[in-house]
N, C-alpha and C positions, 0 to 999 in steps of 0.2 A: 318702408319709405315711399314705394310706390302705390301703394294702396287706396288711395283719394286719386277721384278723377279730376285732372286740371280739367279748368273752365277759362284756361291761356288760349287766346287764337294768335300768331303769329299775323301781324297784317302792315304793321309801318317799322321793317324790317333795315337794319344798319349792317352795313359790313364793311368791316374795316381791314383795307388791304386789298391790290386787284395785280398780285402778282400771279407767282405758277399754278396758287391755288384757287385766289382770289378770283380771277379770270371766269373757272369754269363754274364757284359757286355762283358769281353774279347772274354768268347766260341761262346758267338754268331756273334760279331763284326768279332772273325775269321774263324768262318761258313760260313757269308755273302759276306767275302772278297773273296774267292774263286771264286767267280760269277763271280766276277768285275775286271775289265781291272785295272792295276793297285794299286790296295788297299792292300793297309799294315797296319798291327797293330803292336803299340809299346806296354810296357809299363813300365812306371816309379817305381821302387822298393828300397827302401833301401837297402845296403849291408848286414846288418842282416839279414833281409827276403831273401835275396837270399842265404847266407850261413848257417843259421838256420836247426839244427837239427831235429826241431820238424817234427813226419810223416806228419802231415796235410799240414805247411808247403813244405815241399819236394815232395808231392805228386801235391800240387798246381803248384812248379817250373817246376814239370815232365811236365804237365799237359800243362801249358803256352808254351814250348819249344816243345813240341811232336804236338800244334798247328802252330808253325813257327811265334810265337810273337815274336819280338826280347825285350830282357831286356835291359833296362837304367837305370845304378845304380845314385840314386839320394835321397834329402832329403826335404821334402816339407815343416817341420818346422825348419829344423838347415839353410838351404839355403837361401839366399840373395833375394829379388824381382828379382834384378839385374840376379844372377845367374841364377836363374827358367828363367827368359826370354829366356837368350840365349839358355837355352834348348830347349822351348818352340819352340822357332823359326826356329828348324829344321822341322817341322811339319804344316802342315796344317788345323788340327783339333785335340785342346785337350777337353777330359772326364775328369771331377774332379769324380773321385770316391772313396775318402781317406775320407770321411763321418767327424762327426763329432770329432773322439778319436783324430784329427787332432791339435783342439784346436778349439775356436771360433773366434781367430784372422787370423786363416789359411783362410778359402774363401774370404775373402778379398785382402790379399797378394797374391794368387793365381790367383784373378782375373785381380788388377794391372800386375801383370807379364805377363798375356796371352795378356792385351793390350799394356805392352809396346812390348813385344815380335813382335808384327805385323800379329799375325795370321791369316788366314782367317774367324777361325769362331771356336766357343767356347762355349762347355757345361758344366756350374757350376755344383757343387754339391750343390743340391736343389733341390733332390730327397728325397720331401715329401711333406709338406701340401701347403695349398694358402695363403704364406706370407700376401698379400696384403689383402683378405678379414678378415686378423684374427690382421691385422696394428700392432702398434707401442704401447709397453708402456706393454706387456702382461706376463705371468710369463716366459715364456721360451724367455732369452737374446739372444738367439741364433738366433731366427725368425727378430730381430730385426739388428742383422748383416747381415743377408740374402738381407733384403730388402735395406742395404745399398748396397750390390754388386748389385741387381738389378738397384737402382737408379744410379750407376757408368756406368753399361753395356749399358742402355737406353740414358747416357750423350754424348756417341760418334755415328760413323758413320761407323768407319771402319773395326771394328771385328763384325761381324754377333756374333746371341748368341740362343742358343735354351735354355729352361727349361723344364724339364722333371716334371710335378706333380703329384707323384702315391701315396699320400697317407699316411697309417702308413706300412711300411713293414708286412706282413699280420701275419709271425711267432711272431712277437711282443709282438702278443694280450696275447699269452700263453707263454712269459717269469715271471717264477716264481719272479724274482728282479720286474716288472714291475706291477703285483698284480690283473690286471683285471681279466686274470681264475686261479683259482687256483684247478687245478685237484685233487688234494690229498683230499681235503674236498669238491668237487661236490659245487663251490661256483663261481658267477660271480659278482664282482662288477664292478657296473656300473658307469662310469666316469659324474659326470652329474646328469644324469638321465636314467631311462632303455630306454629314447624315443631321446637321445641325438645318434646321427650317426656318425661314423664312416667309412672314403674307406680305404681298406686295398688294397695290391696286393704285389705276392709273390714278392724274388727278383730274382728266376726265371724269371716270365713273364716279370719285368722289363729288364730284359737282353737281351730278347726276342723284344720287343717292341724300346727297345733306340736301337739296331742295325736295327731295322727297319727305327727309324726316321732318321740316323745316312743319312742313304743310298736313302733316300724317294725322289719319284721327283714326282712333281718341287723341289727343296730346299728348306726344311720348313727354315725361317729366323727371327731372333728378334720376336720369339712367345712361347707363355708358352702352354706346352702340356701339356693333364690330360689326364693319364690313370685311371682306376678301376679295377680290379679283383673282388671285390664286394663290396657293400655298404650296412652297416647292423647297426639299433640300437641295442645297449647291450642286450635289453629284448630280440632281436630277435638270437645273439649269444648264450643264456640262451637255448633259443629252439631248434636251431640248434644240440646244445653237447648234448640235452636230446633225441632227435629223433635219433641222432649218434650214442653215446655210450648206452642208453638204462636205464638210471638213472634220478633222479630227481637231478638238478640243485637248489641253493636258490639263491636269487637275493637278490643283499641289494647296495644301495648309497651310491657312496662316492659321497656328493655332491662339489659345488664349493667355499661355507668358508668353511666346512672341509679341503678339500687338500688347498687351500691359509694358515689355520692356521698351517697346517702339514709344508709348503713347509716356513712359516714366522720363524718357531723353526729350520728349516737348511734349510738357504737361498741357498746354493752351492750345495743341492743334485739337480743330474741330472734328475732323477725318479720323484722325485717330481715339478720338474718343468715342466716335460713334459705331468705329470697325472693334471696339474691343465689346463694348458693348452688346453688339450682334453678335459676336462670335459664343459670350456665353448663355446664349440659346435660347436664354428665359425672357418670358413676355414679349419675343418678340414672332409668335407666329401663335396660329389658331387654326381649326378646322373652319373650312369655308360652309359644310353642313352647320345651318340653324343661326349663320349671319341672318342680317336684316334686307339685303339682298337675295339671297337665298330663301329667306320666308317670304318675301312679296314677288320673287319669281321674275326679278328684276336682271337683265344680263348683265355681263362686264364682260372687261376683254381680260382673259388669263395670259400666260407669260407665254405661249406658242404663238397666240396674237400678235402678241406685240412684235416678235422676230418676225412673223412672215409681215407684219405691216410697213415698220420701221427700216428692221436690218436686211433679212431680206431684198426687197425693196432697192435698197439703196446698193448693193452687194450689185444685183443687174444691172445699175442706173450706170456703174461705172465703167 
């Protein structure tokens, strides 16, 4: 499949989405574009987002514009296939980076669009685990749309397609809704088992790393990339916060009928379908040896980092 050298350049580049992901692909994609003869960054916004009040908001839109992105007001769930295309096909390379609050029927229609559109060459959002070694049938519904866009993308010839695989977003770990640390009580459950692993990596580095691939030669083409920022089991996170903040940690199991009998009493929680998911181990962690990272010798911050950056940090402030 990969055997022909693409003759794709990446240069009038679309991305759609400038939230937690969105954000660091745009700064870096328009750090990079600087270099490069030709390269522009779009990217695709709702009208609320761009006239919204909120500072965080507005600081984003500064932010975007003060980089020379241009905005395209658009709608990626109210819009037509049809209509995403013809946007689509001013450009020569779209980002999905509208994650999942998108809906789980959006990366699909997304991805029709980018093919009828005619692009040159197209990155889903699939900025997370390894669909295909965690298959078909598992608690999170969402992995199982994934792998259908993947089976669509691999059915044609003519839009090239990259995927990005980094992992669980590494701040994740320490969302209080999500439950695995829970700082207030010095408490890490472990999804699994304390020996079940985990790749985390920020969404810094990922921003970092996808304007890398974006721009990479030869032309990476129709290939799933794995990054790491680091790969750690729970028991070893447990260690990590106690060697960092300087406290004793308890460790306790959520195992995997636990959370299936949690997530069976509310089938449509998100949380729980993502914690059962983890727990059963597969495709969701890799050795950070022979990433793409890792072969271009490119740093990230691993999960000690981030405690002494973040928690750490804020543990003195107080």
């Amino acid at each position: 499949m990969n055997d022909a050298v693409s003759t794709v350049k990446s240069r009038n580049i679309l991305v759609l989405g400038a939230g937690e992901l969105g954000m660091p692909v745009l700064r870096n994609l328009a750090r990079r574009a600087k270099d490069i003869d030709g390269a522009k960054i779009s990217v695709l916004l709702r009208a609320s987002a761009v006239a919204s009040d909120a500072p965080a908001k507005q600081r984003d839109i500064s932010e975007i514009r003060e980089a020379g992105i241009e905005i395209v007001v658009g709608d990626l769930v109210n819009s037509s296939i049809d209509e995403l295309a013809s946007v689509f096909s001013r450009y020569d390379t779209v980002i999905g980076c509208a994650g999942y609050a998108a809906g789980i029927n959006t990366p699909m229609k997304l991805a029709k669009a980018a093919l009828q559109s005619g692009i040159p060459r197209y990155f889903p959002w699939q900025f997370g685990v390894d669909f295909e070694a965690i298959g078909r049938g598992g608690p999170q519904d969402i992995f199982d749309a994934q792998l259908d866009v993947r089976e669509l993308l691999r059915s044609q010839n003519k839009t090239e397609w990259v995927i990005i695989s980094t992992g669980m977003f590494m701040n994740y770990l320490f969302e209080p809704e999500f439950g695995v640390v829970d700082l207030e009580n010095s408490e890490v459950h472990a999804l699994g088992s304390l020996d079940t692993a985990v790749t985390l990596t920020t969404p810094d580095d990922i921003g970092v790393l996808t304007a890398e691939i974006v721009f990479f030669e030869p032309t990476i083409r129709n290939e799933i990339v794995f990054l790491a920022g680091d790969t750690v089991t729970y028991g070893q996170v447990a260690d990590k916060l106690e060697a960092a903040l300087g406290r004793p940690f308890k460790r306790s199991v959520w195992s995997v009928p636990f959370l299936m009998e949690q997530l069976a009493s509310d089938p449509t929680n998100m949380m729980r379908k993502y914690r059962a998911a983890f727990a059963i181990g597969r495709g969701v962690s890799w050795d950070k040896a022979g990433t793409f990272n890792d072969r271009q010798s490119i740093p990230v911050t691993d999960l000690s980092a981030l405690i002494d950056a973040d928690l750490r940090a804020g543990q003195h402030g107080k």
